[in-house]
N, C-alpha and C positions, 0 to 999 in steps of 0.2 A: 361757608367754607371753614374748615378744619383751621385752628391756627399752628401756626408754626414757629418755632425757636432755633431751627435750622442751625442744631449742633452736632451733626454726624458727617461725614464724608463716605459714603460709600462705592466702595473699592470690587467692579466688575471686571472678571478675570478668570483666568483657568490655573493651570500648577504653576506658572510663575507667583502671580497675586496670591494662590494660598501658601507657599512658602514651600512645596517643592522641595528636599534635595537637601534643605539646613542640618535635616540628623543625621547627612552624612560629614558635615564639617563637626557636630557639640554631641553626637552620641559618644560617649567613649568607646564604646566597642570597633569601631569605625578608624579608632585609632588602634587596634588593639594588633601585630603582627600575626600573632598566633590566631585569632578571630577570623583574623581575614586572611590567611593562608587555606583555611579550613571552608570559607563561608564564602569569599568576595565575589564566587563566579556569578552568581545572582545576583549583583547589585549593577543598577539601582534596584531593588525589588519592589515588590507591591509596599503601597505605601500602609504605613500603619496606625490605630489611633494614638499611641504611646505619640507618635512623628509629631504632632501637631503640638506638644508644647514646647520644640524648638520651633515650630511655625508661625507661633503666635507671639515667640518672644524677638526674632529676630528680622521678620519679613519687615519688607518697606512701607506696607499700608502701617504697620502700627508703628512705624518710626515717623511717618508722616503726622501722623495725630498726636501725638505727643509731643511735636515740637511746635503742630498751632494750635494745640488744647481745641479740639474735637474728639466727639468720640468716634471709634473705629467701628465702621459696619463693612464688612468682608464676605462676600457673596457666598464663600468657600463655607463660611460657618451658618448660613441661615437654610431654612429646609423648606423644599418645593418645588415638584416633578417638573424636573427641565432646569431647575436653576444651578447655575455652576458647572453644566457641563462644557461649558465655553461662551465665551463673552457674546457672540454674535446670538448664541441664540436663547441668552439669558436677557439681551437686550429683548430680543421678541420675547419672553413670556413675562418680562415686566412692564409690557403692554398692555396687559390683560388686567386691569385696574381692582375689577371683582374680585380677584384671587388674589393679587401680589400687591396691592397700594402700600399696603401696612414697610414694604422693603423700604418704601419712599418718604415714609413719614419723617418730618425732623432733618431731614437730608438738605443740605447745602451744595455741596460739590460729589459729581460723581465721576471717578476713577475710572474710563474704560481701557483695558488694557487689551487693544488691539493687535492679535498676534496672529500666528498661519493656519493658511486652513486646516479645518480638524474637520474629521466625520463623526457626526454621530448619529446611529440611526438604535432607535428604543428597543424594533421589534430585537436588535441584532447584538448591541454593544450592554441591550439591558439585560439581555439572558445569556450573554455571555463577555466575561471579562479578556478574554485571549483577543478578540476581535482590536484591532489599531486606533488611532485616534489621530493622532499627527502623521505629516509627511513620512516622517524619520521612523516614525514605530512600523511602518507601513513597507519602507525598505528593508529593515529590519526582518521583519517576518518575512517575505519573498527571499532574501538573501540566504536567509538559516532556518530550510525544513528540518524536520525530525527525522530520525532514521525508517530507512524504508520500511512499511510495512507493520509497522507500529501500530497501535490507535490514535497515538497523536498524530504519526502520517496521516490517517482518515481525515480527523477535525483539521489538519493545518493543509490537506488538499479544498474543503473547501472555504475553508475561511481566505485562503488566497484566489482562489477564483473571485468571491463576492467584494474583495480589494482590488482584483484587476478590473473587475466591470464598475466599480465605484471610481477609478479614477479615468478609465475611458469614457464614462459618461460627464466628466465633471465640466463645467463652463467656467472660466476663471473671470470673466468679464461680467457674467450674467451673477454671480459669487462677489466680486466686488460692488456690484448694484446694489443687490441685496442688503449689505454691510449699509452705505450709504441711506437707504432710505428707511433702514431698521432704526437707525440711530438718528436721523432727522426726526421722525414720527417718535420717537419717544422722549425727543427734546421738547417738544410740542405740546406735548401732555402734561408737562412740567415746568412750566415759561418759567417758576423760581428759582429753578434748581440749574448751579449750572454745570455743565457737562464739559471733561476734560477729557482729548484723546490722549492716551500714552502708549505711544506708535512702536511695538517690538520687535518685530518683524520685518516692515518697509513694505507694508502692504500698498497696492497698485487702487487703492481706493479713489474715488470722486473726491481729489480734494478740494474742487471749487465750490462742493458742496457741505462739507465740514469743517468747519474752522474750528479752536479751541484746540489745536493739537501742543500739546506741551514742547519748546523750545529742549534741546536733545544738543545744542551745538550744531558744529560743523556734521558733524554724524548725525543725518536724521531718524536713525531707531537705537533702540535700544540694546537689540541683541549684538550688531554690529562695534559698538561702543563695550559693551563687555568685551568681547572677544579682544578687543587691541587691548585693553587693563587687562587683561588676563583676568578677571576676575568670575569666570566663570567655573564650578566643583570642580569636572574634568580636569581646568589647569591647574587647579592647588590642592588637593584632596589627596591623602596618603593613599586613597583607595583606587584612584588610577593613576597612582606615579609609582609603583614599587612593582613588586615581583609577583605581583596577582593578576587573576581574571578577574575577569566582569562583564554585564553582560553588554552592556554600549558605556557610552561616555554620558554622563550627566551633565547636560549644556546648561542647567537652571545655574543661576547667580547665586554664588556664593555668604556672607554675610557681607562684607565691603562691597559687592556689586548691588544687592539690598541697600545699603547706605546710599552708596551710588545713584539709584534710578530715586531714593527717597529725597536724595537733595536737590533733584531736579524739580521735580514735582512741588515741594516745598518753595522752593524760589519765581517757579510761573505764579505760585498762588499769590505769596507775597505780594507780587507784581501784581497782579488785578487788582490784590483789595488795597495797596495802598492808592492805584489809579484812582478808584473807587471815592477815595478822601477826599 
């Protein structure tokens, strides 16, 4: 067996954990009136690769490693069909040991950032980027068709149909199983490594059957806990408090809500390892 020095933490997650949302607080343009008088109706817009070096300077996975000298492994940045499209099913393909081990090596503590369901289906969200992913992108699209008659009326008459029959078919019980045994079964495979839940959402999961869920306070998720600090873009962001459009509100954590979720995480760890002494 392979040895290990188990200096990485690796941080499993979707656009929270890759940093989401940060170039709308440190881009300047963002701050810019005349920019976003001109531009704002589009935002939050497709993310872009410029975006990722406020992602990487300000998210919580790498505030977390820097303050217990590990190095940071971010799902978001490593490459491998299925990986990072969301946590539940980045958990199942780094199951598959033949292909993905290498994500695991050197890993110590791994970050699951357990958030709401998202769909993703290959044949449908890979060949096309319009298709929803969250709850909220999903109301989103049903709420504001295109004008009638259009070509995008065409694509947004059936991409809403293949959203209505995705959530009529959905099982939320049979979904939270899933969750639970995906993440038992890849604890299993890694008795060194140990596995932290960081619960975003207040997902309805088997918790007699996961433990390890990182302490959150009186609030037990994360997202809930931003919203009362306000520190979510939406409430602080020049780009939806002033005289602009846009196209929804940006609910990702701001850089203080980033701090935030980092010093939480930071402090269960402490806790273990100095139990551990």
């Amino acid at each position: 067996m392979k040895e290990t020095n188990q200096s990485k933490i690796l941080f499993i997650g979707a656009s929270n954990t890759a940093g989401f949302g940060l170039e709308i607080e440190f881009d300047p343009k963002y701050q810019d009136d005349e920019w976003l008088k001109k531009n704002s109706k589009g935002i939050p817009f497709l993310r872009q690769e410029e975006d990722k070096y406020y992602w990487k300077k300000y998210r919580f996975s790498v505030l977390v490693c820097k303050e217990l000298g590990y190095e940071e492994s971010n799902i978001s940045d490593l490459k491998g069909e299925g990986i990072g499209q969301n946590s539940v099913t980045t958990c199942w393909m780094l199951q598959n040991q033949e292909r993905f081990s290498e994500f695991m090596e050197d890993v110590k503590y791994v970050i699951f950032e357990l958030s709401g369901i998202r769909w993703y289906d290959e044949d449908l969200h890979g060949k096309n980027d319009k298709y929803p992913n969250t709850v909220k992108e999903m109301i989103n699209i049903l709420d504001n068709p295109p004008e009638f008659g259009t070509p995008e009326w065409e694509e947004w008459g059936e991409i809403q149909q293949d959203t209505l029959n995705w959530l009529q078919e959905l099982d939320i019980d049979a979904h939270d199983k899933e969750i639970t045994d995906r993440f038992k079964n890849l604890q299993s495979l890694y008795p060194d490594v140990t596995f932290l839940i960081l619960d975003w959402n207040g997902g309805k999961y088997n918790e007699e059957r996961i433990d390890n869920v990182i302490d959150l306070g009186e609030i037990s998720n994360v997202y809930v806990n931003l919203q009362k600090r306000k520190l979510c873009l939406y409430q602080t962001e020049k780009a939806f408090n002033g005289d602009y459009e846009y196209a929804y509100k940006d609910e990702h954590p701001n850089s203080e809500g980033h701090r935030w979720v980092a010093s939480k995480i930071i402090q269960y760890i402490k806790n273990l390892e100095n139990t551990k002494i």
